[in-house]
N, C-alpha and C positions, 0 to 999 in steps of 0.2 A: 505617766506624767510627762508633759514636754521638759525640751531640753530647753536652754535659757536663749538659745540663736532660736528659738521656733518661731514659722512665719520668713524669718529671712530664704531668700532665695538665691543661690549662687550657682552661677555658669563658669563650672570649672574645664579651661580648656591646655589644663596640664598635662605631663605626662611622665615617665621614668620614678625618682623618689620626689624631692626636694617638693615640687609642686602638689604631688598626691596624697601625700603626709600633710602638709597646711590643712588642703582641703577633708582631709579626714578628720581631723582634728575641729572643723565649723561642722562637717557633718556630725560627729560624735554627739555634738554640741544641741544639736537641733535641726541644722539648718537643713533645707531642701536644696541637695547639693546634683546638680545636673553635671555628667561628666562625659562630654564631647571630644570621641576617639577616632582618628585618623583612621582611614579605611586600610590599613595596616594594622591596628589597632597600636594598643601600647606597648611598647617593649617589654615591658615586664610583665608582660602575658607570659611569656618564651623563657623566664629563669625559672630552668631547673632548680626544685623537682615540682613535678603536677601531675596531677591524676586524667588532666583532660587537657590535651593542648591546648594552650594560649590562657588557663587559669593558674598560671606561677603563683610561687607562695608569696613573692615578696607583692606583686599584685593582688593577693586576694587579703594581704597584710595593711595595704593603702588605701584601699579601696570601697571598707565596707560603707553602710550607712548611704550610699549612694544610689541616684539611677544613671543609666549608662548610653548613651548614644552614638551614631555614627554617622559623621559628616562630613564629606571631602570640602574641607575650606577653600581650596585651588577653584573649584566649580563655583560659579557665579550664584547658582540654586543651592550651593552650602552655603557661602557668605550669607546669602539673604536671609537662609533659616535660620543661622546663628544668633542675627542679627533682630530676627523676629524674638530670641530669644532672650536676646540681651535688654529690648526695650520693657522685660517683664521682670528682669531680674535684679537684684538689689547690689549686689557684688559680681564683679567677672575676675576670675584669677588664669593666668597665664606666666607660662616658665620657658618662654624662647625669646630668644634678643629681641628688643623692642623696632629690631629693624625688618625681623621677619613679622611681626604683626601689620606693621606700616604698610610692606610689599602684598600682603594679605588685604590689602584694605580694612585691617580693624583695628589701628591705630587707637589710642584715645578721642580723639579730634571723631575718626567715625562711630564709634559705639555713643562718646557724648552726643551725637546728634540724632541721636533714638531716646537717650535717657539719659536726661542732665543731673538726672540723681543718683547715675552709677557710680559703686566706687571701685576704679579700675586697679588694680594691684598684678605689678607684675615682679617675679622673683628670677635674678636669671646672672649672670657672670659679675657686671663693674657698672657703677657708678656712671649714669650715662653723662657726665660730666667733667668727663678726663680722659684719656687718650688709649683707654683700653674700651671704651663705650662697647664697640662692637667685635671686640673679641668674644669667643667659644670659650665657655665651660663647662667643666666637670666638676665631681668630688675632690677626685683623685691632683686634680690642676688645682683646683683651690686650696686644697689642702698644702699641696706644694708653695701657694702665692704665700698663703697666709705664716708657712715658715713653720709647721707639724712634724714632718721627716727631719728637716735641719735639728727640731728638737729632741727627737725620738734619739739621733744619732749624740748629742749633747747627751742627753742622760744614761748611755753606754750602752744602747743600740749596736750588733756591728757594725749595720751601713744603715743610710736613711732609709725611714719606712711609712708609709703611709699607717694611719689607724684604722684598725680592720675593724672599724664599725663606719656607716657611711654618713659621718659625723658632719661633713659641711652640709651635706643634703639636709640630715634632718636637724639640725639646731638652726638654720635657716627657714626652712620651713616652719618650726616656735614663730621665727623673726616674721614671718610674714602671717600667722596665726595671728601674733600679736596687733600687727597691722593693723588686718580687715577690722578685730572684732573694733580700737579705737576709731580706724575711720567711719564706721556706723556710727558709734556715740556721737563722733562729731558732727555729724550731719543730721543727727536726732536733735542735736540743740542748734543747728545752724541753716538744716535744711537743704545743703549744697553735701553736692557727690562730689568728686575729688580724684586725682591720680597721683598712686603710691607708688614711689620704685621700691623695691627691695634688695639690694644687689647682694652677691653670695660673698665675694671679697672682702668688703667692709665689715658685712656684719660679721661673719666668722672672726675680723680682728679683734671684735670686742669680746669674744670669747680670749682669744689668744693672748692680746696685749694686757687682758686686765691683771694679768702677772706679771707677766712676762717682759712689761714695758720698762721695768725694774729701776735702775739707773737711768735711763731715758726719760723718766718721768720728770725730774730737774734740769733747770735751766741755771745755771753751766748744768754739764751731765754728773753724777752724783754716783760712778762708779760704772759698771756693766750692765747691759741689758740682761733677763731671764729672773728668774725665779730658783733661788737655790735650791732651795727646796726641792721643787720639780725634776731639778735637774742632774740631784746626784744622782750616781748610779747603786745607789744601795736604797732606793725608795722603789722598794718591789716588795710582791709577799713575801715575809719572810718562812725561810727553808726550815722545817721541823728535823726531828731525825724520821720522819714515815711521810710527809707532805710536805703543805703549806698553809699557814696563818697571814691574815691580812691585819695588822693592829695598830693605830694611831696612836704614842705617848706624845702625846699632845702639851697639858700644860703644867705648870709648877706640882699642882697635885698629884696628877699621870706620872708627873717622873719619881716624886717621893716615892709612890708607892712602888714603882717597877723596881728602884733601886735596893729598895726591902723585900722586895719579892725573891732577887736574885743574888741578896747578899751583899750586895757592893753599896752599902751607904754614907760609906766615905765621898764618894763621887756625888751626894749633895753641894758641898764646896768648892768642887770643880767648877770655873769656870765657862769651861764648853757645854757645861751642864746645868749650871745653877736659874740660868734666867733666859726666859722667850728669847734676849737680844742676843745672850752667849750662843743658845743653839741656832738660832738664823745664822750666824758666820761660820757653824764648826755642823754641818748637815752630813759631810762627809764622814765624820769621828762621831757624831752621836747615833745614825744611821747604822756604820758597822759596829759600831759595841752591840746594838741592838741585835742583828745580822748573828755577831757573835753566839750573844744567849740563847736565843732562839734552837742551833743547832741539839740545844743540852735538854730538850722534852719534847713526846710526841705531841701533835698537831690536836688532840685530846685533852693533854693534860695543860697547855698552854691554854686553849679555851677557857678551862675550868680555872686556871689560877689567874687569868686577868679577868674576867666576868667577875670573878672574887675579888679583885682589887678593885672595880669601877674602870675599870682599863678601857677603852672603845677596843673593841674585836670581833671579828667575823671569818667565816671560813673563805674559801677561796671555793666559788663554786665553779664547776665544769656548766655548760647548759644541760644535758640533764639531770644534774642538783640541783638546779634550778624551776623544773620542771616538777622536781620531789621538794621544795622547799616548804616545811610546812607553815609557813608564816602567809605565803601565797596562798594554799592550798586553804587555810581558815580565812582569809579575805574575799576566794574565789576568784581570785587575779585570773587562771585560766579557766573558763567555760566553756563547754562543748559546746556546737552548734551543727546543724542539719541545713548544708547548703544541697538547693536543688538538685545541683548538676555534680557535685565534686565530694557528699555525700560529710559524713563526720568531720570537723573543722575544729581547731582551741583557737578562741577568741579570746584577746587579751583584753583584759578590763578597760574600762579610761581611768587613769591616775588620781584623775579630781577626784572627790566623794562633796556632796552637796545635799544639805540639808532640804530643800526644795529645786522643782527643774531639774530631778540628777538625769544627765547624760546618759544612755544607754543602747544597746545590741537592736536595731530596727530594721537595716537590709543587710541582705548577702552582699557581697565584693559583684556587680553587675556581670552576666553575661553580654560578650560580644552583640552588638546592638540592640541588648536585651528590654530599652525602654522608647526605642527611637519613637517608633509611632502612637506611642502614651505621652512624651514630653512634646509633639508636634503638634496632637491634638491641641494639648493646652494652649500651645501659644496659636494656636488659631485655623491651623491645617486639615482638610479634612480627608477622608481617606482616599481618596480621589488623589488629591495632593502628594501624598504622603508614601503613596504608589508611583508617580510621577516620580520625583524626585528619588527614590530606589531604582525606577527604569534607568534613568539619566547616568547613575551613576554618583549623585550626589551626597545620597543616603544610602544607609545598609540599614535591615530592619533584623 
C-alpha cells in the first residue's frame, strides 16, 4: 500500500544526520526521495563500523527508502542537472548555511525560477535574521548554544557534557519533517511554494526552554530559571542492591501507594510529600527518600512490587536489552533485511502505525551513485548525456 507523502517528490541535497534523518522520515513516508551526494560522497559513509567502505551504519540508518546520486554542484554541468531536477520536484531540502547555497547558485531566488511551486526548506545553524545568520554548526555547538552541558553539570554531572545521543541533529530534523509535510498542505489549498528556514538553535530551544524557561517565564521574573525536577541530582535510575530501576512516583495516588509499600505512611502528611506543589519545591528530599528505599530490594523484586502497586516502572535497559526486549520483539520493531551489497541488516520499524497508507521498508540505504543515471534519465538526460557529464567529472554513476 502507498505511504501517505506517495507521489511527492523530493531533492534531498543533505548530508551528515540532521538533514538525512528529515529526509527519511518523508521517505518512510512515501515520498520519492532523491539523494544528491558530493562526489566525496557523505561523511557518514566512513563511521565506523561497515562491512564495505563508505556503507557506515549511521548512513545506512538515514538513509533507507531512498535513491542515491552523484553530482559535483561546483561544476556548472552539476548545477544544471540538479536544477533539471529541482523543476520536477515538489520539495528540495538542504542542511548548509543558506550562504553556501547562494555561492552555489541554488539559492531560493534560483530553484524558484525553474519551479515556482517548490517548497524549499533549508535546516542548518541560526535564524538568518540575527547576527549569527552565518555562523557554522554542529550537534555538539548547538547543544552547547542551547545550554544541554551547562544543564547536565546542574543536575550533578562532574563537568559539562554533551548528550550522547545526537539529539539537536535529530529532534531538528522532526522540526523540519514537520515543516515540509505543512508546507505541501499549504500550497495544496493555496497553490504557492514557499521558502522554509529551519534553524537548529531555535528550535532545539523549544525543546529546552519548554522547562527550563522556569522563573523566566514571568514578567517581573518569578524566581530561577530551570526545572527542578530535572535538575536535582538524585533523578537517575535508581540503585537496587544487584542493578538498576527506572520508576516515576508521580502523583497523590503513586505516592499513597509507594508509602504503604515501604512502611512509612506517616509521611502522607508531610508536607514535602503530601501535594504536587509540596514535592515541586522539596525534589531534592523526595528524590533521596526514594534513592533511599530503593537500595533495600533487588532490581526484581522492586519490578514486581510497584507493577503491583500501579507504580510507573521499567528496567534500565543496556542496547542489547533492547535488542532482547520482548515488547519490540512482538511489534517487530527490528526486521532483518537483505541489502545488496552489505548483505543481513535490522531495520528499525517507523514508529507511526496507520490504519491505511502505513509507511514501510521499500529501498536499501543507496549505493555510492547507485541511481545517478536512473534519476537523470527521468528528468530528461539521455545516455549520451549522462555519459557526458560522468566524463567531465560532474557526475559519478
Amino acid at each position: 500500500m502507498p505511504g501517505p507523502l506517495d507521489g511527492v517528490r523530493v531533492l534531498d541535497l543533505t548530508t551528515v544526520v540532521m538533514g538525512p534523518y528529515a529526509t527519511q522520515i518523508l521517505a518512510d513516508f512515501g515520498a520519492d526521495v532523491v539523494k544528491v551526494e558530493p562526489p566525496e560522497g557523505d561523511i557518514m559513509r566512513f563511521a565506523w563500523p561497515f562491512r564495505s567502505k563508505g556503507m557506515g551504519h549511521i548512513f545506512l540508518n538515514a538513509n533507507r527508502n531512498k535513491r542515491g546520486i552523484v553530482l559535483d554542484l561546483k561544476k556548472p554541468e552539476g548545477r544544471e542537472a540538479c536544477l533539471a531536477l529541482a523543476a520536477r520536484a515538489d520539495v528540495l531540502v538542504y542542511n548548509i548555511r543558506p550562504q553556501a547555497m547562494a555561492r552555489l547558485k541554488l539559492g531560493y531566488d534560483d530553484v524558484r525560477a525553474v519551479n515556482p511551486r517548490i517548497v524549499y526548506v533549508g535546516c542548518f545553524g541560526y535564524s538568518q535574521n540575527g547576527p549569527y545568520a552565518a555562523k557554522a554548526a554542529y550537534d555538539d555547538l548547538i547543544q552547547g548554544a542551547a545550554g544541554l552541558p551547562w544543564l547536565a553539570r546542574e543536575a550533578g554531572a562532574e563537568s559539562p557534557r554533551y548528550t550522547p545521543v545526537i539529539i539537536a541533529d535529530r529532534s531538528v530534523g522532526l522540526h523540519t519533517a514537520n515543516a515540509v509535510s505543512a508546507a505541501l498542505y499549504a500550497r495544496e489549498r493555496t497553490g504557492k511554494g514557499q521558502r522554509v528556514d529551519v534553524p537548529m538553535f531555535e528550535s532545539l530551544l523549544q525543546s529546552v526552554l519548554g522547562e527550563h524557561l522556569g522563573g523566566f517565564t514571568f514578567v517581573p521574573q518569578l524566581g530561577d530559571g530551570g526545572y527542578r525536577r530535572m535538575l536535582t541530582p538524585y533523578r537517575r535510575p535508581y540503585e537496587t542492591k544487584d542493578g538498576y530501576v527506572c520508576a516515576l512516583i508521580y502523583n497523590d495516588k503513586h505516592w499513597k501507594s509507594f508509602f504503604e509499600l515501604v512502611g512509612r505512611a506517616e509521611l502522607e502528611g508531610d508536607p514535602r510529600f503530601a501535594s504536587a506543589e509540596g514535592r515541586s519545591q522539596n525534589f531534592d528530599a523526595v528524590y533521596s527518600f526514594v534513592a533511599d528505599e530503593m537500595h533495600k530490594r533487588t532490581t526484581d523484586e522492586w519490578l514486581a512490587a510497584l507493577e503491583q502497586a500501579d507504580i510507573p516502572v521499567q528496567r534500565m535497559n543496556s542496547l542489547e536489552d533492547i535488542l532482547r526486549d520482548p515488547h519490540l520483539a512482538a511489534i517487530g520493531y527490528f526486521t532483518p533485511v537483505e541489502h545488496p551489497s552489505e548483505g543481513r541488516l535490522l531495520s528499525m520499524k517507523v514508529p507511526s502505525e496507520w490504519s491505511e497508507t502505513a509507511p514501510e521498508y521499500r529501498r536499501h540505504a543507496p549505493r555510492f551513485g547507485e541511481h545517478t543515471r536512473e534519476v537523470l534519465r527521468e528528468a530528461g538526460y539521455s545516455d549520451a548525456q549522462v555519459d557526458a557529464l560522468a566524463a567531465s567529472g560532474a557526475a559519478r554513476l
